[in-house]
N, C-alpha and C positions, 0 to 999 in steps of 0.2 A: 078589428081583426088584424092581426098582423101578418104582414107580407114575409114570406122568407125571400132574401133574394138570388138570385140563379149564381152555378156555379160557371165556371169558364167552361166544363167539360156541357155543359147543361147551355150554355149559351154556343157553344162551335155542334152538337148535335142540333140545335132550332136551327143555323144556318145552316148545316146539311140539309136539312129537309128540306127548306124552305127553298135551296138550289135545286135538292131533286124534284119538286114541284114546278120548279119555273120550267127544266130541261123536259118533264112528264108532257109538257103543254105541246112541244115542239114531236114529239111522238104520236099524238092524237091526230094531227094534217096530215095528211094526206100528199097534199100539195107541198106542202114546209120538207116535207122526206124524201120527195125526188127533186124537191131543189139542191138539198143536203146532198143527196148524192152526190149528185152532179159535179158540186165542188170541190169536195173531196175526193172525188176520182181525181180533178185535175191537182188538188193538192198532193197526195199519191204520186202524181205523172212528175209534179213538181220537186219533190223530195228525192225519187227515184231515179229522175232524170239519168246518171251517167249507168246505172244498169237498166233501163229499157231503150234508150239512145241506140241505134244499130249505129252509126259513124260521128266521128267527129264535125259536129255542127259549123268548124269551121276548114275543115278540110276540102279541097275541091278534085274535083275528077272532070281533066279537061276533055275525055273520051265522052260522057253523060252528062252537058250541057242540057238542060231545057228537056228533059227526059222524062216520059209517062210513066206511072208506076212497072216496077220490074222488080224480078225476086231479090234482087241487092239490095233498090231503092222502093222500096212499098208505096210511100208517097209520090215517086219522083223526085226529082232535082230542080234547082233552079239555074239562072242564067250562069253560075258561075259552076258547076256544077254538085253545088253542095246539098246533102241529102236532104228532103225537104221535112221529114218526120223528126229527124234529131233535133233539125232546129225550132220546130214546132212545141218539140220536150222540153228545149232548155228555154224556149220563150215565154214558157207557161212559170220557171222558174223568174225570170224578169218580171212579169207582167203580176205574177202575185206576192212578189215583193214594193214593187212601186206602187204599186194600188193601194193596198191596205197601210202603209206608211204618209201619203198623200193622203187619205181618206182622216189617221189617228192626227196628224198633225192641225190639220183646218178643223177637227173637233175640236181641241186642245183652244188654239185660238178663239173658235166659235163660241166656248162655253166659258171659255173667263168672260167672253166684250158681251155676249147675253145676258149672261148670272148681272155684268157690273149693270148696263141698259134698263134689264128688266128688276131689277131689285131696288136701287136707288130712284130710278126714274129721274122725272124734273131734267136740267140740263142736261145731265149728264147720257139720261137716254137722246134726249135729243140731238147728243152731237152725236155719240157714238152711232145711231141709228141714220143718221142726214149721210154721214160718211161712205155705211156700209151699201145702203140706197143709190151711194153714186157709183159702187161698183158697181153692185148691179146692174144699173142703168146700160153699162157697155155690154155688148152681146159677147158670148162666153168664149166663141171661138177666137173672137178679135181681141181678146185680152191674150190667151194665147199665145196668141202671132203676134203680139206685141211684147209679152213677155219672154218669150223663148228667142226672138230678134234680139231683143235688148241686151241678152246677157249670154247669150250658148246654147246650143243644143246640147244636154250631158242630163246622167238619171239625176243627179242633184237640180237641177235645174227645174225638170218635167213635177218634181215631186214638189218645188218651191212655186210654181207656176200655179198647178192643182189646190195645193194649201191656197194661195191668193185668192184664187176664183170662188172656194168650195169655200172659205170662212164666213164670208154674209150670209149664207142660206143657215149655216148650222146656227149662227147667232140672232135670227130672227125667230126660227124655232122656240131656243132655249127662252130668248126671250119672251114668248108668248105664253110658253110655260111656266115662268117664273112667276110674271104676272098672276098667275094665277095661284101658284100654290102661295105666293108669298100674302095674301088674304087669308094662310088659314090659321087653326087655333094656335098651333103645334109652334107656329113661326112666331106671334103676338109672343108667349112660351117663353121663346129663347132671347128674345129682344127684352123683355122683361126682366129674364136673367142679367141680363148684360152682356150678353153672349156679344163677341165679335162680328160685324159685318161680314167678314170673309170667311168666318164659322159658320155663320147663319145661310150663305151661299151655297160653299162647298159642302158642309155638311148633312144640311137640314134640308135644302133645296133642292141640290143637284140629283141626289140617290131619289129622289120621290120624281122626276124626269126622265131616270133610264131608259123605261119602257119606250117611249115617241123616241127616244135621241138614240138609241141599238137598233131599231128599227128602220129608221133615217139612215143611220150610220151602214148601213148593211146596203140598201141602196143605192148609197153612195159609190160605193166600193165598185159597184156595178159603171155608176159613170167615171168613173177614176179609170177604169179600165175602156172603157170607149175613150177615155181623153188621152190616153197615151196611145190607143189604136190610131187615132187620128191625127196624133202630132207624129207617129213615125209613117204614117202614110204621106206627109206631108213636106218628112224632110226635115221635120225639128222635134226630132224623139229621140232617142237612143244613138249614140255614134256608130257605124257601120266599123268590125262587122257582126256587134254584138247581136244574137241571134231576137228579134225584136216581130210582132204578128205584125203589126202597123207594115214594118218599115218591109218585109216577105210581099203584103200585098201590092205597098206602091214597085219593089223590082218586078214583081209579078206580070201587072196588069201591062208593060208593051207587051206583052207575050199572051197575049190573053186567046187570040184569033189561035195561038199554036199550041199552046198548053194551057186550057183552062182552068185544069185546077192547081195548077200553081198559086191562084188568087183564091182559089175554094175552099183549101185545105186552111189557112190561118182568119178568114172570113167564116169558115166553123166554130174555129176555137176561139175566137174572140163572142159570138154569138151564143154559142152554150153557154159558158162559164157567166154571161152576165143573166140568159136567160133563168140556170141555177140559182142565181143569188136572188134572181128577182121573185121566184118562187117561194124561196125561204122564207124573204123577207115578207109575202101576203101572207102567204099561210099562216107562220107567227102571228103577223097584227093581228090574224081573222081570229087566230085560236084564242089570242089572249084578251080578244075584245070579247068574245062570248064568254069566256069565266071570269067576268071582271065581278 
């Protein structure tokens, strides 16, 4: 019997489906849809920033110093007396720009030195895995503060720093997964062909991994976003006086006994937006582990 085979219009309607299928999954949770919220408000808050902004994030008003919510300043103000909601707005624009950039970057990395580890093996995983093993070996914070010491505090830096640290986890992943898909028929297949190594990787490999490595990947983004809370809490995140949550709570916190939420209001918004993501990302795995 002969095959007819599919048209281009016949081949981009299968992958519409097969996209509204994957997107149907993320609708069925429950859980996966108030994470979604979640972050999407903030993306919203992020985009909109200078029409929901009530002042200049870096304007200061030396009369409302250290000031509790008031009809002007809804949040309040901080030490310098800048309004605490604007900067809130436009820090959601920094913090979901460096995260998810930091996040795609240590993918990128992560899944060539996986795909190469976990595909080839023999030496070649053993060195690239012996390497990746001695990062991690350092605790995550102390790389950090050794990396942001060494070369600046600046968003290029934060986001070069995150890539470092975040590349061995994503590349121990891929590689566990490669391992495994690279046993099956489809791959024998291509290597028979004489398909390229780096065909047989990126193409035949990689796409049959999405699922674990978007899922990962979506997590991540959650600590990407803790890692830059914590290096501008620390005084190596963002240069002042770029509106930054980290950097709101370490000016905060002397003030803490007189203006407690000064430190409350950006210790919120760093908490939702990762607790959101971290939502999405269960819900997804759970949905798409049950219709597997």
């Amino acid at each position: 019997m002969t095959t007819i085979p599919e048209t281009g219009a016949q081949k981009r309607a299968r992958s519409w489906r097969r996209t509204w299928e994957n997107l149907s999954v993320i609708t069925r949770s429950r859980i996966a849809m108030i994470g979604l919220t979640i972050v999407v408000c903030w993306v919203l808050i992020a985009i909109f920033a200078p029409l929901i902004a009530p002042h200049d994030p870096l304007a200061q008003d030396s009369k409302a110093i250290n000031q509790g919510p008031t009809a002007t300043y809804p949040l309040g103000t901080d030490k310098l007396g800048r309004d605490v909601l604007s900067r809130l707005v436009f820090g959601a624009r920094t913090i979901l720009l460096l995260a998810p950039i930091s996040v795609l970057a240590s993918v990128l990395v992560g899944v060539f030195l996986g795909l190469l580890g976990g595909y080839f093996g023999g030496l070649i995983d053993e060195i690239v895995m012996r390497v990746l093993d001695a990062i991690m070996a350092f605790p995550t914070i102390l790389l950090y503060l050794i990396i942001i010491s060494a070369i600046g505090p600046s968003a290029a830096n934060v986001v070069l720093a995150i890539t470092f640290v975040g590349a061995p986890g994503v590349a121990r992943l891929v590689r566990s997964l490669a391992l495994d898909i690279r046993t099956r028929d489809y791959i024998r297949a291509a290597e028979t062909r004489g398909e390229n190594p780096f065909y047989i990787m990126f193409v035949e490999i990689l796409p049959n991994a999405r699922g674990p490595l978007i899922i990962d990947s979506m997590l991540r983004v959650g600590y990407a976003i803790f890692a830059i809370g914590t290096l501008g809490f620390l005084g190596l995140g963002l240069p002042p006086p770029t509106p930054d949550w980290g950097g709101m709570i370490n000016e905060a916190r002397r003030y803490i006994w007189t203006n407690p939420l000064g430190v409350l209001w950006p210790a919120l918004a760093i908490s939702s937006l990762v607790v959101g993501l971290n939502l999405f990302a269960d819900g997804l795995r759970e949905e798409s582990t049950r219709y597997q």
